[in-house]
N, C-alpha and C positions, 0 to 999 in steps of 0.2 A: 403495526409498525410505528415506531417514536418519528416524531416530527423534524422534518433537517432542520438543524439551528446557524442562522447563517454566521462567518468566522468574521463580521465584521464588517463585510462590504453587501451594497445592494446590488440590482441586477443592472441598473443604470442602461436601460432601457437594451441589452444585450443579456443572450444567453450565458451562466456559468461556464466557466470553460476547465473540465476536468481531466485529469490526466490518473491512469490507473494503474498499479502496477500490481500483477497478479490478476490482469482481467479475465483470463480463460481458467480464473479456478470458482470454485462453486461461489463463494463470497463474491470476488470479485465481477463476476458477470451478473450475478442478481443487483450491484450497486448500480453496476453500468445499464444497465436496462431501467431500472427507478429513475435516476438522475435526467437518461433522454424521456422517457415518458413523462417527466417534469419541464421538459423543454429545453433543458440544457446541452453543452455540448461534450460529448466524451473521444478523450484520447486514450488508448490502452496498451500497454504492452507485457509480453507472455515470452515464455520460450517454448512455451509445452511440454515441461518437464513432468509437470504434474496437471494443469489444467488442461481442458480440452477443446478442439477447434468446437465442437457440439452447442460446449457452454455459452458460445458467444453465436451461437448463431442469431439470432433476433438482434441483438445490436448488430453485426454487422448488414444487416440490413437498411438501418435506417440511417438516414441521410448525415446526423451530428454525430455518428460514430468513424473516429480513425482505428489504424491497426499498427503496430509493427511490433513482428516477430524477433524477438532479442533476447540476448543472453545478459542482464540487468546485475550481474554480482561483482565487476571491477568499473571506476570513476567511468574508466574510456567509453565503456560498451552503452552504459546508462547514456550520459551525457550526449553520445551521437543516436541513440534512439531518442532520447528527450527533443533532441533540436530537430531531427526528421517531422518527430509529430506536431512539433511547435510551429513549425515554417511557414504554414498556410494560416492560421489561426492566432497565433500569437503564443506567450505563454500563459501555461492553464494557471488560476486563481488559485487552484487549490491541488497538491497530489494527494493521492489516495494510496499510502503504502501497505499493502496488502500482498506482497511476492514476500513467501518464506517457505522453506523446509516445512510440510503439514505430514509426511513419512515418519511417524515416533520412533517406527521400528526401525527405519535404516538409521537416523540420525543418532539411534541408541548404540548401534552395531558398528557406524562409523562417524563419528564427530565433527570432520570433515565438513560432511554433510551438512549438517548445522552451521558451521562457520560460515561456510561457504556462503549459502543458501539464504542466510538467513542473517547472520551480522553482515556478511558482505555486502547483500543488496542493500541492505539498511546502510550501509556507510558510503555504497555508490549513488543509490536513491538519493540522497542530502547533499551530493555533490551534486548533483545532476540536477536537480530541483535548484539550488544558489547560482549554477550554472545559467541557467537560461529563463531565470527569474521570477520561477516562482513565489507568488503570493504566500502560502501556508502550505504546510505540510498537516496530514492526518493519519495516525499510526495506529493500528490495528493490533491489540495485542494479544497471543495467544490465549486459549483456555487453560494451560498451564499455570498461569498465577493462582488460580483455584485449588491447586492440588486434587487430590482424588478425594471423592464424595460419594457417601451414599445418597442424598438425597439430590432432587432437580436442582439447575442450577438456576437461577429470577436474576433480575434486574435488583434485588437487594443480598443479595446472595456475599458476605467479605471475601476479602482476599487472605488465601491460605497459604504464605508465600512459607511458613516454615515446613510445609511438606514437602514442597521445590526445595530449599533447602537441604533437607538432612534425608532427601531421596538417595538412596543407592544408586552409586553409578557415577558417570563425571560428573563436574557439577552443574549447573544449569543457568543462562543467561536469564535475569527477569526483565522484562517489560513496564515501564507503568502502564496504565490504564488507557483505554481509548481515550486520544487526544487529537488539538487542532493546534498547531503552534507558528504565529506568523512568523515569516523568513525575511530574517536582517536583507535588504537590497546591497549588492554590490558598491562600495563607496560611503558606508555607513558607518565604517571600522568594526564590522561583525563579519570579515571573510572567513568563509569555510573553507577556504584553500590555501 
């Protein structure tokens, strides 16, 4: 496993305080389990669309994990799960955007799906994060920038965005890369609302 790289800020004598979205899917519960066995603090939330209560069992058991079960794809629905999990804690340093569509087949079958699912959360997630003031945001992005491959895919493996591209079918949202992007504070003239 690659080393956390921190987004800029030290621990100043407090645990991380992270907020996770997507935490009851396979990703997202392996983060959330690292990060508290690192001593940090995790906030998470799921609707259980696709992840499962299973996933998170081991975090919720321990003490620096919160929960709320939420539907995360319009500003409103984010934003008042973000400020629930925020109340006691403050808000987290960093979100971990990790809630999308991971369904190929339904999102192929209904596009919807995808919109929804998956630009939605992403566009409520960055309100909801500027909302209640978050530090940095970190974006997870699909194996789709890859296109299909015969071979395994590495850690040096390029991005094959012209078979996303000129794939059959609608056409396809890209992602860049996994990132950390700090988040303009409110009163800074970078509102996101």
């Amino acid at each position: 496993m690659a080393q956390r790289q921190s987004a800029g800020w030290q621990k100043r004598g407090r645990a991380i305080r992270h907020l996770i979205t997507g935490v009851a899917g396979f990703i997202g519960s392996q983060l959330a389990d690292a990060l508290l066995a690192a001593g940090d603090e995790v906030a998470g939330v799921d609707d259980f669309y696709l992840g499962t209560p299973r996933h998170i069992a081991c975090a919720r058991s321990h003490g620096g994990f919160r929960f709320a079960r939420a539907d995360i794809s319009d500003p409103g629905g984010a934003i008042a799960a973000f400020r629930s999990l925020s109340e006691a804690a403050g808000p987290p340093d960093i979100l971990w955007h990790l809630a999308a569509n991971s369904d190929i087949a339904a999102g192929a079958q209904d596009p919807s799906i995808d919109f929804i699912r998956t630009l939605g959360t992403t566009y409520a997630a960055l309100q909801a994060a500027a909302a209640i003031g978050a530090r940095a945001v970190a974006f997870a992005s699909s194996s789709a920038v890859y296109g299909e491959r015969d071979q395994v895919l590495t850690e040096d493996s390029g991005y094959h965005s012209e078979a996303n591209l000129a794939a059959p079918g609608p056409p396809r949202l890209m992602y860049a890369p996994d990132a950390v992007h700090p988040l303009p504070q409110r009163g800074e003239g970078n509102e996101f609302v």
